[in-house]
C-alpha positions in Angstrom: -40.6 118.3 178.7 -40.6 120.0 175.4 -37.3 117.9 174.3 -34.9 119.7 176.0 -32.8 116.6 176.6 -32.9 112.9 176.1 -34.8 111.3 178.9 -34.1 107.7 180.4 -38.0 106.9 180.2 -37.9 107.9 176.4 -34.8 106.2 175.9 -36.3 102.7 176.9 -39.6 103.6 175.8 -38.2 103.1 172.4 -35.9 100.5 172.7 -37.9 98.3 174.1 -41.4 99.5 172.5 -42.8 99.4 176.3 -42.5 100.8 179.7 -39.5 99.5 181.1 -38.1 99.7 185.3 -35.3 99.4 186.9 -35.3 96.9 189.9 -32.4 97.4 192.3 -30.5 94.2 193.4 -28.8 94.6 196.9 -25.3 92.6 197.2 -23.2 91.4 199.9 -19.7 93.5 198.3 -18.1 96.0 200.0 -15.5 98.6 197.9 -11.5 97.9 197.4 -10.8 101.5 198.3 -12.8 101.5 201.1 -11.5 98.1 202.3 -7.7 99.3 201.7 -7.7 101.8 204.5 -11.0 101.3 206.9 -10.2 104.5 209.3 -9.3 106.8 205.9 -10.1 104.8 203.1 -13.0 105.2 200.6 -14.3 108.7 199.0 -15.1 111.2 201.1 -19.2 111.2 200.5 -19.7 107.4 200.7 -21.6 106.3 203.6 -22.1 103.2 205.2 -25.0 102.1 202.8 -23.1 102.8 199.8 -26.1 104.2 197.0 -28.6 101.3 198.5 -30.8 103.3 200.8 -33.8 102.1 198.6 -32.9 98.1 198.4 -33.6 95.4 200.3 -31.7 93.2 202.9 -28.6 91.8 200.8 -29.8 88.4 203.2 -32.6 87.9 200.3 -31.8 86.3 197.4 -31.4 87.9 193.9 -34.3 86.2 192.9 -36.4 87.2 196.3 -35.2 91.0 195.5 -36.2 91.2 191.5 -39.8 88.8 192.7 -40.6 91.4 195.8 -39.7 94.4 193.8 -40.9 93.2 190.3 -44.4 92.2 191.7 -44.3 96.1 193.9 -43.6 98.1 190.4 -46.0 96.1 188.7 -48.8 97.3 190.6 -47.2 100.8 191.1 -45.8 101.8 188.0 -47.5 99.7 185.0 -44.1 98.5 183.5 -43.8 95.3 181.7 -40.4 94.9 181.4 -37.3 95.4 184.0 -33.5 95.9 184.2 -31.9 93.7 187.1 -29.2 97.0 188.7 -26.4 96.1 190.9 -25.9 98.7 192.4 -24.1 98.9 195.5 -20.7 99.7 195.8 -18.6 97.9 193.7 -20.3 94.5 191.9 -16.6 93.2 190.3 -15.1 93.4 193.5 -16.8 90.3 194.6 -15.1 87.0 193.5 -15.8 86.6 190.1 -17.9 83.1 190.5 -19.7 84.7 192.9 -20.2 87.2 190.3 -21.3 85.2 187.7 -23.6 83.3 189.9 -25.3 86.5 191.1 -25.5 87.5 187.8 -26.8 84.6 186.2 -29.8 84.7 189.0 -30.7 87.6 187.6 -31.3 87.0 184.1 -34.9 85.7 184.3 -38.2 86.2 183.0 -39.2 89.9 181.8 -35.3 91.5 181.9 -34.6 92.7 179.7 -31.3 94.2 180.7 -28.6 93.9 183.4 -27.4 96.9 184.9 -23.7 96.8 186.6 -22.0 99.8 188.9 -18.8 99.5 189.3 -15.5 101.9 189.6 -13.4 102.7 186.7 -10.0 101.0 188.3 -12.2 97.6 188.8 -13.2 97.0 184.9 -10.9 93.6 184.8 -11.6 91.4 181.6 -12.6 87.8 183.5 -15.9 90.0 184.6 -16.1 91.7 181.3 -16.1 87.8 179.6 -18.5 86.8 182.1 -20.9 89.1 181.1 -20.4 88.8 177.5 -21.4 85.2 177.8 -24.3 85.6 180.0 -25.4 88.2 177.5 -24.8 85.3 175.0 -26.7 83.2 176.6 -29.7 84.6 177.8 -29.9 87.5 175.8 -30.3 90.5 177.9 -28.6 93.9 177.5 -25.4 94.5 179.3 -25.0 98.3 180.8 -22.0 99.3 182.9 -21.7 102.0 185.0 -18.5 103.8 186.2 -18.4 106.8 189.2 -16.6 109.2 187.6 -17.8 112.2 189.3 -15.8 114.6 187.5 -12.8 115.3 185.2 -11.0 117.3 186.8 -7.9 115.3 188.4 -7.3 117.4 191.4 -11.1 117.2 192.7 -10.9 113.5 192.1 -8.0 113.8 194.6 -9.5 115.7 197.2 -12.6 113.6 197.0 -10.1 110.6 197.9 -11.5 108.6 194.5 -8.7 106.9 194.2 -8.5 106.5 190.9 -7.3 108.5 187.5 -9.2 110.2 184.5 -6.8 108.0 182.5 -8.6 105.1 184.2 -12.3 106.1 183.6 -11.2 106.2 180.0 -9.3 103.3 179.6 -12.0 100.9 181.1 -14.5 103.3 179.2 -12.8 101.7 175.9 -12.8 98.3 177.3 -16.2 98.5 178.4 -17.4 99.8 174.6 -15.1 97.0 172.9 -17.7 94.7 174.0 -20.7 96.2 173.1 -21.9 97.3 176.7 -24.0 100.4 177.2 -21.9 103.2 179.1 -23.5 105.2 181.7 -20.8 107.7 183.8 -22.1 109.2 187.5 -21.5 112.6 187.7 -21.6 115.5 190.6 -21.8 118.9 189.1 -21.6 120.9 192.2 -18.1 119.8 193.4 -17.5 123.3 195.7 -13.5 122.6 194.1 -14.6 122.5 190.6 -15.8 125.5 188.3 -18.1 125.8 185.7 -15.2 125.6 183.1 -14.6 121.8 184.8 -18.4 121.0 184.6 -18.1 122.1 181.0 -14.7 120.3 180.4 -16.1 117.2 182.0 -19.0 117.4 178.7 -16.7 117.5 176.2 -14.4 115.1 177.7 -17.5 112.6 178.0 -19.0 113.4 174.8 -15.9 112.9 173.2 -15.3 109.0 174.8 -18.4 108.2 173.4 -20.0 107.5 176.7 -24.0 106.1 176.1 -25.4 107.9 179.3 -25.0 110.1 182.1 -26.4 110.0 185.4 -26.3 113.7 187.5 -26.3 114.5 190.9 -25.5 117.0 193.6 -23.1 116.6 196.2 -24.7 115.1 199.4 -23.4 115.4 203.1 -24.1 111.6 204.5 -24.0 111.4 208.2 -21.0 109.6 209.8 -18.1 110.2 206.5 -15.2 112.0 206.0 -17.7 114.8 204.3 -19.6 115.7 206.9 -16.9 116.5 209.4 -15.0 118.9 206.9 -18.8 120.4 206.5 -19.4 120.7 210.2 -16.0 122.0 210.9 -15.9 124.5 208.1 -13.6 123.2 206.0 -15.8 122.8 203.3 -18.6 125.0 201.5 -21.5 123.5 199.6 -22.6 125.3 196.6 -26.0 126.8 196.4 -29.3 125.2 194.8 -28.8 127.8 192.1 -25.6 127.1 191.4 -26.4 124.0 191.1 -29.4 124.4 188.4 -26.5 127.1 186.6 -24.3 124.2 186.0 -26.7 121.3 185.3 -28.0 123.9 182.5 -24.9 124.3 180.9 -23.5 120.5 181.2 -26.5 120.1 179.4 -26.3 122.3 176.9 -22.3 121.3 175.7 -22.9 117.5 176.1 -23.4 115.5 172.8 -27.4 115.4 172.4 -27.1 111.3 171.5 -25.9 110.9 175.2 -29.4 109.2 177.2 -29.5 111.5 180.7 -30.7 108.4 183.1 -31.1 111.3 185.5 -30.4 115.0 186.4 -31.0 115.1 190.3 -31.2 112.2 192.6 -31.8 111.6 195.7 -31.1 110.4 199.4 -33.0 109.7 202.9 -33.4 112.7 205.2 -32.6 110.4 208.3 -29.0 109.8 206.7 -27.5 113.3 205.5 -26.9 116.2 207.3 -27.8 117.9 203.7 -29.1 116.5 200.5 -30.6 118.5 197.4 -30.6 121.7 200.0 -33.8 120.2 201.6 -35.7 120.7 198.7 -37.7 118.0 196.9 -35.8 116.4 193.7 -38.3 116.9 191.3 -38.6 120.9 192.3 -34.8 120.8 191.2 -35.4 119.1 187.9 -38.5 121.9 187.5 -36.1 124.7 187.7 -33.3 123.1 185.4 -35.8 122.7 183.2 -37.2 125.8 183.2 -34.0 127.5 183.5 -33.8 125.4 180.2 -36.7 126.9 178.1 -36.1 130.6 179.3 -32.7 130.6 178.1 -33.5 128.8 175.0 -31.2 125.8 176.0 -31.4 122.0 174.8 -29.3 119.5 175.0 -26.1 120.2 172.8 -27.2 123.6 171.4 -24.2 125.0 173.4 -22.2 122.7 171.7 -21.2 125.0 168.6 -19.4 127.9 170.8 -17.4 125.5 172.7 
């Protein structure tokens, strides 16, 4: 890719002086804010199956889930090493035994890293001390990561978040007092944001010292609050191109030490209504990236006229 950003793969490549996979771990938690209000609660784009499309039954064991998908990679991808990611909905809402025991389950053979998702209003220290000492103790990496989804207050309002700016950064600073690798989830193509947010929400990140970002666009999931604004009306999607417009410049004003764990991802046809405008992720990443080397644009080389 020519270096026009700092890629996951090359990230862990390096850090780990091997190929190195992450191996999605599928949890029986639901979300607080979802919980709260069960007729209006939750974010407007979260469906039923949370970011999990791609896990297995939450009825296997952690250890059943790393073993099936561990010994599937293998075979598949060539890696040696893995990174045990909890991520559906909101890991530290679960008891915090519970938490720990899940946890613990994890750290076996070959991880190398634990990987926690979470929401910035549900960083509480008890979890935060339990993963310092399992990090202790076995010795794997500890990476947390926070849906932000943008910066810009009023958006996060609209897309019933329920939580603050003010809280991303504050559990972003509690999160970094411990060591732990930051990653923040971000949708550039909020249709209530502009480009000056998308560029706002790079120096903002940037400037908390955040380790890694992970991009996507803004899908319609079947069934949520979302997709009847978007079949009613009341709501526009942005274009692919806009899209790739954005992406480009978030890229070029964020910080070039920040790891970009992805720049498009991706959901099941059968679920949305409308995901990545029907197009295939990696055709998305192709035109970033050449968007990318016609303009002339790396990672941070936008940075100076900010």
């Amino acid at each position: 890719m020519d270096d026009l950003y700092l890629t996951y793969a090359a990230y862990l490549q390096k850090k780990y002086g091997t190929k190195v996979y992450k191996l999605p771990v599928n949890l029986p938690v639901s979300c607080p804010h979802r919980d709260e209000s069960p007729e209006g609660g939750g974010c407007i784009f979260c469906g039923v199956k949370g970011a999990a499309f791609e896990n297995l039954a939450n009825s296997l064991s952690v250890t059943e889930q790393i073993r099936t998908n561990m010994a599937f990679v293998r075979r598949k991808y060539k890696a040696q090493k893995f990174i045990a990611y909890f991520q559906t909905y909101t890991s530290t809402y679960l008891p915090v035994e519970k938490f720990k025991a899940f946890v613990e389950e994890a750290c076996g053979q070959d991880i190398v890293s634990v990987a926690v998702s979470t929401r910035p209003d549900c960083i509480q220290e008890p979890y935060l001390d339990v993963l310092s000492a399992l990090q202790a103790k076995y010795g794997v990496d500890i990476d947390i990561e926070l849906g932000l989804q943008t910066t810009n207050e009023q958006t996060l309002q609209r897309l019933n978040r329920g939580h603050t700016l003010a809280d991303f950064l504050d559990a972003a600073r509690r999160v970094q007092q411990r060591g732990f690798t930051l990653c923040a989830h971000l949708i550039l193509d909020l249709p209530w944001d502009t480009m000056e947010d998308v560029l706002n929400t790079a120096r903002i990140v940037s400037g908390a010292e955040v380790d890694q970002v992970k991009l996507h666009s803004l899908y319609v999931v079947k069934g949520t609050a979302l997709a009847r604004m978007y079949q009613t009306g009341q709501v526009q999607l942005l274009t692919m191109e806009d899209y790739v417009a954005r992406a480009v410049a978030f890229l070029g004003h964020l910080a070039p030490r920040i790891v970009i764990q992805r720049i498009i991802g991706r959901a099941p046809a059968e679920d949305t209504l409308i995901a990545n405008w029907h197009t295939s992720w990696w055709k998305v990443r192709d035109l970033i990236e050449d968007t990318m080397r016609e303009r002339g644009i790396i990672q941070g080389s936008l940075r100076a006229e900010t």
